[in-house]
VOLOGU-360549 format. One record per residue: x, z, y of N, C-alpha, C, O, CB in turn; residue number from 1. Coordinates in Angstrom, 2 decimals. Atoms other than C-alpha are relative to their C-alpha. Glycine has a CB too. Layout:
% VOLOGU-360549
<site n_xx="X" n_zz="Z" n_yy="Y" ca_xx="X" ca_zz="Z" ca_yy="Y" c_xx="X" c_zz="Z" c_yy="Y" o_xx="X" o_zz="Z" o_yy="Y" cb_xx="X" cb_zz="Z" cb_yy="Y" nr="NUM"/>
...
This chain:
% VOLOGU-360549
<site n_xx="0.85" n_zz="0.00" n_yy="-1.17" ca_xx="0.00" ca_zz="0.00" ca_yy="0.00" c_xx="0.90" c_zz="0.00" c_yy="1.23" o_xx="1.70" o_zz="0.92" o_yy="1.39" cb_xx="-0.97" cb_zz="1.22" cb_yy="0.00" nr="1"/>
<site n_xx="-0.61" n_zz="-0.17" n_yy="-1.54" ca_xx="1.40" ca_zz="-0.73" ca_yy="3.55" c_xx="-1.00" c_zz="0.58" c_yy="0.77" o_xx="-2.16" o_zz="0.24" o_yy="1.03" cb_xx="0.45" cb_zz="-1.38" cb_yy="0.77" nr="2"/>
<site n_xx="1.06" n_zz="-0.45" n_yy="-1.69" ca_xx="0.39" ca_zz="1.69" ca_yy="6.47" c_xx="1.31" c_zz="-0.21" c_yy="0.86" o_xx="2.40" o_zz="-0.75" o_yy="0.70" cb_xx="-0.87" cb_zz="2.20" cb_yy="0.28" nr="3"/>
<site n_xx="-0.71" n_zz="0.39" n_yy="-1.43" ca_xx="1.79" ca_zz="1.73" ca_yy="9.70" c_xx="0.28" c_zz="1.94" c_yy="0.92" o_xx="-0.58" o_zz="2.79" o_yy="1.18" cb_xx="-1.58" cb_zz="-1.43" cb_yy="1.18" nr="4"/>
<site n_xx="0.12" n_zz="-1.41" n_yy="-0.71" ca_xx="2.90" ca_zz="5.11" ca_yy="11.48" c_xx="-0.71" c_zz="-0.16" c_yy="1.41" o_xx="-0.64" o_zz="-1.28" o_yy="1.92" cb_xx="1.55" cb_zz="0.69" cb_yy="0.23" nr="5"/>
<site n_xx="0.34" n_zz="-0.41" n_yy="-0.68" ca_xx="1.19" ca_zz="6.33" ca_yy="14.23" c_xx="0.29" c_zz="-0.24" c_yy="1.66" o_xx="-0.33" o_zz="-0.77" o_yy="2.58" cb_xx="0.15" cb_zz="0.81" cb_yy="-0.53" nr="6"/>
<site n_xx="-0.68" n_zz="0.11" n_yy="-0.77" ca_xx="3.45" ca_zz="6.67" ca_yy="16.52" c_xx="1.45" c_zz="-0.86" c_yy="0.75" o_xx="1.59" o_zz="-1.32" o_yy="1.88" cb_xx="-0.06" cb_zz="0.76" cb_yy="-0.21" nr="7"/>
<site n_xx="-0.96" n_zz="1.43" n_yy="0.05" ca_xx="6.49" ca_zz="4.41" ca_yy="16.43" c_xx="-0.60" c_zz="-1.10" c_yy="-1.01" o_xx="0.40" o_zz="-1.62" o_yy="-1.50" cb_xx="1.68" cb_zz="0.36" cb_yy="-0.61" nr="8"/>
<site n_xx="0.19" n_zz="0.93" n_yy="0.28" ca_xx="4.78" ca_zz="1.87" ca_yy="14.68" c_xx="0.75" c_zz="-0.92" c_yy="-1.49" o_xx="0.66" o_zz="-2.01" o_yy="-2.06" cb_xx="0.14" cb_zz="-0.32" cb_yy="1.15" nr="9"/>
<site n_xx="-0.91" n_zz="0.78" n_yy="1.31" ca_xx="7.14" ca_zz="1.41" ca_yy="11.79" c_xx="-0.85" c_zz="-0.44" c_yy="-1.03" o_xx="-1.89" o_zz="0.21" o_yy="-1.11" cb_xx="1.10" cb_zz="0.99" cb_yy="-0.80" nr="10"/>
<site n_xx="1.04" n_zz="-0.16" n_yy="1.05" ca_xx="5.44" ca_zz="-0.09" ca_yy="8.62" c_xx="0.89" c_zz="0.25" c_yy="-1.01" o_xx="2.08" o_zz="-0.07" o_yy="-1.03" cb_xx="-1.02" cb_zz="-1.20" cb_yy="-0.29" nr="11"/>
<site n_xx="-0.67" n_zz="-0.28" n_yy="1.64" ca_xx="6.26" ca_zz="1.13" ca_yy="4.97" c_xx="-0.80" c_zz="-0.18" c_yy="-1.05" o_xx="-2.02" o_zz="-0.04" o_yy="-1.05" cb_xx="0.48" cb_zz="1.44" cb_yy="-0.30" nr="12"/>
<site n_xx="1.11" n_zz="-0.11" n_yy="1.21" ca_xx="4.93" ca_zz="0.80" ca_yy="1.97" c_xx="0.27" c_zz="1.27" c_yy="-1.19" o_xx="1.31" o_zz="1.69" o_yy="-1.71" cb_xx="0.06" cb_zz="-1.60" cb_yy="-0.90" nr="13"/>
<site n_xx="-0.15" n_zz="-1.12" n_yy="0.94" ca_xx="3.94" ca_zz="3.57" ca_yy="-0.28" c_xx="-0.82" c_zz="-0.07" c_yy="-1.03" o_xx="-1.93" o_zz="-0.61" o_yy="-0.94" cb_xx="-0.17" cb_zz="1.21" cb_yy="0.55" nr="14"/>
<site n_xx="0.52" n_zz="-0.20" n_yy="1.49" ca_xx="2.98" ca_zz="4.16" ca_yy="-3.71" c_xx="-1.94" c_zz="-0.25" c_yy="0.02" o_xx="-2.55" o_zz="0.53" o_yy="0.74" cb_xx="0.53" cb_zz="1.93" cb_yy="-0.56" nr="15"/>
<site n_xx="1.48" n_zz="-0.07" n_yy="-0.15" ca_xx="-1.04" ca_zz="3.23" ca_yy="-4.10" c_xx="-0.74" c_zz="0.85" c_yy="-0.75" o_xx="-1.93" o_zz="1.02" o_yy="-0.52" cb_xx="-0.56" cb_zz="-1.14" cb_yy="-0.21" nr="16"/>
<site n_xx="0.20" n_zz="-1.27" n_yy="0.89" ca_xx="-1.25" ca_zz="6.07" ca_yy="-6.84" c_xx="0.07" c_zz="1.33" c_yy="0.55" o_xx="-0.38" o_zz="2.37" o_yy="0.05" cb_xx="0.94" cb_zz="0.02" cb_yy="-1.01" nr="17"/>
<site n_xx="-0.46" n_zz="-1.40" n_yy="-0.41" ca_xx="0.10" ca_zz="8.59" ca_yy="-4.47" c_xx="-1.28" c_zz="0.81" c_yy="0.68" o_xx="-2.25" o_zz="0.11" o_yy="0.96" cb_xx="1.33" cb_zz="-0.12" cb_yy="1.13" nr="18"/>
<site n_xx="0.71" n_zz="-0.58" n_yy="-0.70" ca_xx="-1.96" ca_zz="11.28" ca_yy="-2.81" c_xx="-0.39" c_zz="-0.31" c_yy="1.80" o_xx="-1.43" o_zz="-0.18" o_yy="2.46" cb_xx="0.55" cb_zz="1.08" cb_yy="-0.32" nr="19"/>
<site n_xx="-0.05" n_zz="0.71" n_yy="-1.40" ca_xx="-1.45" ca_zz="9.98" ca_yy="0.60" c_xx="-0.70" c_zz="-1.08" c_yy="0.50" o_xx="-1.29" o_zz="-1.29" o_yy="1.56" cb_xx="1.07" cb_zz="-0.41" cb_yy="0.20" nr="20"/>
<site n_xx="0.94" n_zz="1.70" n_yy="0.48" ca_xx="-2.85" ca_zz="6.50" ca_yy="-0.50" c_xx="-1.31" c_zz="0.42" c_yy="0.01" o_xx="-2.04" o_zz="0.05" o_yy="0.93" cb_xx="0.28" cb_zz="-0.82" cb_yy="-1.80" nr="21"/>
<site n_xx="1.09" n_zz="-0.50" n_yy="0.19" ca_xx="-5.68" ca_zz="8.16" ca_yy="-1.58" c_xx="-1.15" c_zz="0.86" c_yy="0.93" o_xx="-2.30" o_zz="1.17" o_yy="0.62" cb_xx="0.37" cb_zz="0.53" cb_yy="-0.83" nr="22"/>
<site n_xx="0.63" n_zz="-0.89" n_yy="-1.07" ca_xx="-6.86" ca_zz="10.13" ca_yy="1.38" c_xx="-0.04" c_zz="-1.25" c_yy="1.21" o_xx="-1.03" o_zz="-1.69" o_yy="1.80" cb_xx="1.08" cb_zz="1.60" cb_yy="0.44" nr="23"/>
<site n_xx="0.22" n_zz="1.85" n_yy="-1.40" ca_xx="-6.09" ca_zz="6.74" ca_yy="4.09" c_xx="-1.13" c_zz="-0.72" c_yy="-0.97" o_xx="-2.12" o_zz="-0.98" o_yy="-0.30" cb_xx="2.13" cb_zz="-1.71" cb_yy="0.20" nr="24"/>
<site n_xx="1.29" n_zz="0.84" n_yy="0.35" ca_xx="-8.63" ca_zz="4.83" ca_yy="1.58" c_xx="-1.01" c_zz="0.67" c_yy="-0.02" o_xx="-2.05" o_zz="0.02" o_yy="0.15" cb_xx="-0.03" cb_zz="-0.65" cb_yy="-1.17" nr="25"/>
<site n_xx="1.01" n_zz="-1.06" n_yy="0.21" ca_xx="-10.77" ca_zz="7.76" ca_yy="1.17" c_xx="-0.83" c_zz="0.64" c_yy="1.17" o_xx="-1.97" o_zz="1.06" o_yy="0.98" cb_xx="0.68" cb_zz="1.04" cb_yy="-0.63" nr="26"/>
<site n_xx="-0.18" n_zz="-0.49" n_yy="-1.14" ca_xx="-10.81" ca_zz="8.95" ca_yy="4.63" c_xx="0.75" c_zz="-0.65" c_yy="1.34" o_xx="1.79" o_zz="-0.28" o_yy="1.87" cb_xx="0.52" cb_zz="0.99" cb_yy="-0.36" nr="27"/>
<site n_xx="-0.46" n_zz="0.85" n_yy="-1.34" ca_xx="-10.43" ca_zz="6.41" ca_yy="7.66" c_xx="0.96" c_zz="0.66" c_yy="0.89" o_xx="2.13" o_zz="0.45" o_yy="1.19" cb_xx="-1.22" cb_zz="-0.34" cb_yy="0.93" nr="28"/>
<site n_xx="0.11" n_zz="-0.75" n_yy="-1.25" ca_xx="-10.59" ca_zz="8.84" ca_yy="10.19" c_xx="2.00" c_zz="0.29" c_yy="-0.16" o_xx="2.73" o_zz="0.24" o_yy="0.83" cb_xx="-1.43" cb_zz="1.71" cb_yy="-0.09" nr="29"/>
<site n_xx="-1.06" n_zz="-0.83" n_yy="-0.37" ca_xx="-6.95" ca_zz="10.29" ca_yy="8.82" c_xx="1.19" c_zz="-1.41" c_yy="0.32" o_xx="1.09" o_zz="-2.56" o_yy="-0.11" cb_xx="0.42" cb_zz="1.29" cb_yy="-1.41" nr="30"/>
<site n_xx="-1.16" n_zz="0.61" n_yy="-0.51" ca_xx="-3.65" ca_zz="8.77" ca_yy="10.41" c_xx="1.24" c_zz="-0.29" c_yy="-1.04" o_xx="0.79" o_zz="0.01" o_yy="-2.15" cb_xx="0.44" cb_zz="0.88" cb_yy="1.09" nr="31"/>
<site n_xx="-1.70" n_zz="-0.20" n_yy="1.05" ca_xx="0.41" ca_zz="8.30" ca_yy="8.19" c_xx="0.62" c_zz="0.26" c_yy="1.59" o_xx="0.31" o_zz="-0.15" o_yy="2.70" cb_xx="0.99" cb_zz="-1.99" cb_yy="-1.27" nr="32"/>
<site n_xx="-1.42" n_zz="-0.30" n_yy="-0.64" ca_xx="3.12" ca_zz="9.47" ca_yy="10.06" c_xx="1.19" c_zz="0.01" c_yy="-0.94" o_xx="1.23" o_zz="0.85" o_yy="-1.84" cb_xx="-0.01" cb_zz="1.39" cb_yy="0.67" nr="33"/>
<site n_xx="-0.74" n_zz="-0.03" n_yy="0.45" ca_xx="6.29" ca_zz="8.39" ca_yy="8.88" c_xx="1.17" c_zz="1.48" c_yy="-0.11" o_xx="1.04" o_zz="2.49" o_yy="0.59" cb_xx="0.18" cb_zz="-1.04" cb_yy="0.43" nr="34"/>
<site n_xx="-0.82" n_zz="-1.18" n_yy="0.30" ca_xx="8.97" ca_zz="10.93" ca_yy="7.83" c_xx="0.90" c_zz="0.52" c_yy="1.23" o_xx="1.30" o_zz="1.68" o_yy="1.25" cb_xx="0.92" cb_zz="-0.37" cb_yy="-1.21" nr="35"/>
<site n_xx="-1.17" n_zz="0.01" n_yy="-0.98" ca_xx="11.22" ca_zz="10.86" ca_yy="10.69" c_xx="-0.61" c_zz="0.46" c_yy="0.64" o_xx="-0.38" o_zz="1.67" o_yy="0.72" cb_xx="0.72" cb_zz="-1.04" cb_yy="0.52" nr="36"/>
<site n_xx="1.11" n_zz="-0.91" n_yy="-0.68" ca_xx="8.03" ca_zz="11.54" ca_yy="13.13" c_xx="-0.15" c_zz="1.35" c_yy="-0.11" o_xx="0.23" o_zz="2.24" o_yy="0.65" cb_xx="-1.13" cb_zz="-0.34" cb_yy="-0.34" nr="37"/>
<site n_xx="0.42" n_zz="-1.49" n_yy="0.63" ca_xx="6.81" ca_zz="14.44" ca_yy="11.28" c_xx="0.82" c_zz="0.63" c_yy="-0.04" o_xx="0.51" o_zz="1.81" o_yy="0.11" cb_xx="-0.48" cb_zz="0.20" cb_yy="-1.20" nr="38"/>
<site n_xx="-0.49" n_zz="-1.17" n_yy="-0.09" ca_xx="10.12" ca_zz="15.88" ca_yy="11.06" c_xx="0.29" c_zz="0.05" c_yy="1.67" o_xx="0.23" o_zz="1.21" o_yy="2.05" cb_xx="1.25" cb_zz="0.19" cb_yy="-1.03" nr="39"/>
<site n_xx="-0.14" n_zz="-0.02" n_yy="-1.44" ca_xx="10.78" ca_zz="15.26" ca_yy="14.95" c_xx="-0.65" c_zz="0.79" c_yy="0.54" o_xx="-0.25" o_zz="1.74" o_yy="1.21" cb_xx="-0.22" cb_zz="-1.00" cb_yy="0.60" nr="40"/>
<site n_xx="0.99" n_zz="-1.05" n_yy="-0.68" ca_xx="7.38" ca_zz="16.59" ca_yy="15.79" c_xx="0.04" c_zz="1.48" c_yy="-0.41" o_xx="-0.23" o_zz="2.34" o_yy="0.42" cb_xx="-1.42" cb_zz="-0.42" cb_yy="-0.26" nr="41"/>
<site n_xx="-0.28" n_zz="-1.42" n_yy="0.48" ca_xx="8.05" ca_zz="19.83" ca_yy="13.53" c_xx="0.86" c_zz="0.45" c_yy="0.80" o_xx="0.46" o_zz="1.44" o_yy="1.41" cb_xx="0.48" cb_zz="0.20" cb_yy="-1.33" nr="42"/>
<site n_xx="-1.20" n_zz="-0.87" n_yy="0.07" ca_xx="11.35" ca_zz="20.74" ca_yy="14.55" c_xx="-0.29" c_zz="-0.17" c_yy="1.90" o_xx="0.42" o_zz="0.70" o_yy="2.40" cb_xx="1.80" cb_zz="-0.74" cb_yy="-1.05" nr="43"/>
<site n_xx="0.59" n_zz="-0.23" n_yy="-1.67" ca_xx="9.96" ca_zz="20.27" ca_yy="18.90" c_xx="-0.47" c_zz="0.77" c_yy="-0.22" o_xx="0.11" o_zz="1.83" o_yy="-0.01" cb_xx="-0.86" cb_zz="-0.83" cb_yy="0.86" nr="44"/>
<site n_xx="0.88" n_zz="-1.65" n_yy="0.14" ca_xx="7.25" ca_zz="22.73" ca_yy="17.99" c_xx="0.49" c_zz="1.44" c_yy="-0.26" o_xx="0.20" o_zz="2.43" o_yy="0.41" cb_xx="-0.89" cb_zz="-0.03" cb_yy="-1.16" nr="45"/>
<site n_xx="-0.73" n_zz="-1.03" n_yy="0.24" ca_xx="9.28" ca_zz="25.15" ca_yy="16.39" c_xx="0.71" c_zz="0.40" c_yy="1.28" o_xx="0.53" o_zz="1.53" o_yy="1.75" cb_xx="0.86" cb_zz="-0.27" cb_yy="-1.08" nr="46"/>
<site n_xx="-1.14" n_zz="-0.66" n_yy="-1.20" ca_xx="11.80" ca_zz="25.46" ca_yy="19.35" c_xx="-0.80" c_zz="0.11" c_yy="1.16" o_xx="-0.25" o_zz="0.73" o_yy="2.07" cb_xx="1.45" cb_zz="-1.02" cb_yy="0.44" nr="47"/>
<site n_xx="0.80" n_zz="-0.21" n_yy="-0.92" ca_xx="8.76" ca_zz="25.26" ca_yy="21.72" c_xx="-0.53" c_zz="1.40" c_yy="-0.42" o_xx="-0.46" o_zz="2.19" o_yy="0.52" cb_xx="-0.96" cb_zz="-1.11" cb_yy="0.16" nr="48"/>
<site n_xx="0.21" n_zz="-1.22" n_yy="0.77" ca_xx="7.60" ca_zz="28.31" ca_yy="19.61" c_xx="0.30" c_zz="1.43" c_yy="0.20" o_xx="-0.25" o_zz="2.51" o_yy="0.40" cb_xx="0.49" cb_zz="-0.20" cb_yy="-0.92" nr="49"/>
<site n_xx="-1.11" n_zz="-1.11" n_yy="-0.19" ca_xx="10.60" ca_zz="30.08" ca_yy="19.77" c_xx="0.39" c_zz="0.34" c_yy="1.13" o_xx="1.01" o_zz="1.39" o_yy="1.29" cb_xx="1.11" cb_zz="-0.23" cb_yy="-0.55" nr="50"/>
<site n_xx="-0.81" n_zz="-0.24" n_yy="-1.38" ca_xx="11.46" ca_zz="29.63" ca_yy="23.55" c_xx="-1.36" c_zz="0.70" c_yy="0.22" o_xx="-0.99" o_zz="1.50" o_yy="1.09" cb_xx="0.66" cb_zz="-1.46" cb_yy="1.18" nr="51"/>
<site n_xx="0.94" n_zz="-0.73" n_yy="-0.51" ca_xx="7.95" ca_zz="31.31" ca_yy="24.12" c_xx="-0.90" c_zz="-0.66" c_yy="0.91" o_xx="-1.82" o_zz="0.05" o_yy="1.32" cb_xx="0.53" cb_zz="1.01" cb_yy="0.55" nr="52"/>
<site n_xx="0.93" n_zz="0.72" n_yy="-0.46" ca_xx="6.18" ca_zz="28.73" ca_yy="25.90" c_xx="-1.20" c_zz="-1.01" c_yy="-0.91" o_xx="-1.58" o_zz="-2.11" o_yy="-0.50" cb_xx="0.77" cb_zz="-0.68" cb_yy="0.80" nr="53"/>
<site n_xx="0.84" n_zz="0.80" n_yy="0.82" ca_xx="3.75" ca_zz="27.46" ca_yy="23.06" c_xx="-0.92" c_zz="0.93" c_yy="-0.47" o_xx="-0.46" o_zz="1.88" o_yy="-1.10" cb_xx="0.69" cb_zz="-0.75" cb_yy="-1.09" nr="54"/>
<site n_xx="1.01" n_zz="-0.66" n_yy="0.21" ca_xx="0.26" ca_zz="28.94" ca_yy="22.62" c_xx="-1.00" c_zz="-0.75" c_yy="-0.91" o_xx="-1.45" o_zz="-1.89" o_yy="-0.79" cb_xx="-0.47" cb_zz="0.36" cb_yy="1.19" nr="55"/>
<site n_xx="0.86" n_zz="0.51" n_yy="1.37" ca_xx="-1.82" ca_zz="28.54" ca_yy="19.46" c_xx="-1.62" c_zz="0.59" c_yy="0.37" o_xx="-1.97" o_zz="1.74" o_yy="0.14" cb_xx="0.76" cb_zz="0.88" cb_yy="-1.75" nr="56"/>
<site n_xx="1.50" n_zz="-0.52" n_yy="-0.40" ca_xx="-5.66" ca_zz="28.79" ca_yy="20.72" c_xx="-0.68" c_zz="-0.58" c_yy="-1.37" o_xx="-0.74" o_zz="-1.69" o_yy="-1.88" cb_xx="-0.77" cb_zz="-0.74" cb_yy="1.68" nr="57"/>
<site n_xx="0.73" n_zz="0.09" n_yy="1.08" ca_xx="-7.71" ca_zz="29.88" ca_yy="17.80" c_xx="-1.09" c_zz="0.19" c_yy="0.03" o_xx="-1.26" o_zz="0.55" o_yy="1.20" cb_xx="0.30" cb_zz="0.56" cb_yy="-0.78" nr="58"/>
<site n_xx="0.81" n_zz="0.00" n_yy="-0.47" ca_xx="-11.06" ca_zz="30.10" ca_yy="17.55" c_xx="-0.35" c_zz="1.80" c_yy="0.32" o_xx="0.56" o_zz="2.59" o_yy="0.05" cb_xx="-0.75" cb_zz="-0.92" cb_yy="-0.76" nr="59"/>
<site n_xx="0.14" n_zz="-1.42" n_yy="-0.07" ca_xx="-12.64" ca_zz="33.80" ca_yy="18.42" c_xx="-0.32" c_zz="0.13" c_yy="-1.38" o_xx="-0.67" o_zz="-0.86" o_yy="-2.03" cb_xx="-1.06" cb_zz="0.61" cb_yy="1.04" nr="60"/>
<site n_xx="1.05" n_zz="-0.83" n_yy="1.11" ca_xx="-13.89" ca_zz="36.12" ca_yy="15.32" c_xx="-0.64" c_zz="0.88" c_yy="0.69" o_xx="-0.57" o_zz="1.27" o_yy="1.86" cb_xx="0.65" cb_zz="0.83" cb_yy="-1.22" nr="61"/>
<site n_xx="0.81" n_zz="-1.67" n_yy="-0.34" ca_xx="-16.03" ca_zz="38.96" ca_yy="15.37" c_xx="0.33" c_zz="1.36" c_yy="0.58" o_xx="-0.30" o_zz="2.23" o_yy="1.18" cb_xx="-0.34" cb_zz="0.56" cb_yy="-1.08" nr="62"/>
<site n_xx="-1.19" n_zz="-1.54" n_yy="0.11" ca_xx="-13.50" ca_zz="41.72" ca_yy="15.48" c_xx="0.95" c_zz="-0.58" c_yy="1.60" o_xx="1.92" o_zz="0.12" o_yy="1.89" cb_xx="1.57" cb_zz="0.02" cb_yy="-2.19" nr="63"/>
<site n_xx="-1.27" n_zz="-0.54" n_yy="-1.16" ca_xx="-11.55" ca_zz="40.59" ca_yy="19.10" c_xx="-1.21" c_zz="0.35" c_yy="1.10" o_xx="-2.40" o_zz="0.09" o_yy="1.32" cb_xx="1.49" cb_zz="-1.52" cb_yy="0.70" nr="64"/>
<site n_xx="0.30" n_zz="-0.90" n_yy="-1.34" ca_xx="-12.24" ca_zz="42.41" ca_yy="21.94" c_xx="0.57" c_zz="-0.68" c_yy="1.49" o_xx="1.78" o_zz="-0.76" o_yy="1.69" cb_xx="0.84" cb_zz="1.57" cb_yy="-0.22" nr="65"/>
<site n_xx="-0.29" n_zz="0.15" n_yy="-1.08" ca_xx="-12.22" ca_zz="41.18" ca_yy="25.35" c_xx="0.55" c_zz="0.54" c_yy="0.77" o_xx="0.68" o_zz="0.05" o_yy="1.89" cb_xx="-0.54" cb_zz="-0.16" cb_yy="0.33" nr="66"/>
């Protein structure tokens, strides 16, 4: 199967057996991101993380207090 990443545009082809395959035919809506991306975008987040400027808004529960 050829997809296309996301973001740089590279195309690859991957296994049509694989799990990955199976969720892009299964499920439009989801995107591929090639390997290189995904680790790029990981390893920004992390150090955005760590320097203390990156906020994870979750939804409320029951239990927080204003």
């Amino acid at each position: 199967m050829r997809v296309k990443c996301v973001i740089c545009d590279k195309i690859e082809n991957i296994d049509d057996e694989s799990l990955i395959a199976k969720r892009l035919r299964n499920r439009p809506i989801h995107t591929y991101m090639c390997n290189n991306c995904s680790t790029r975008i990981t390893e920004k987040t992390n150090a955005r993380f760590e320097s203390g400027n990156f906020r994870l808004y979750r939804p409320k529960s029951d239990n927080d207090e204003w």
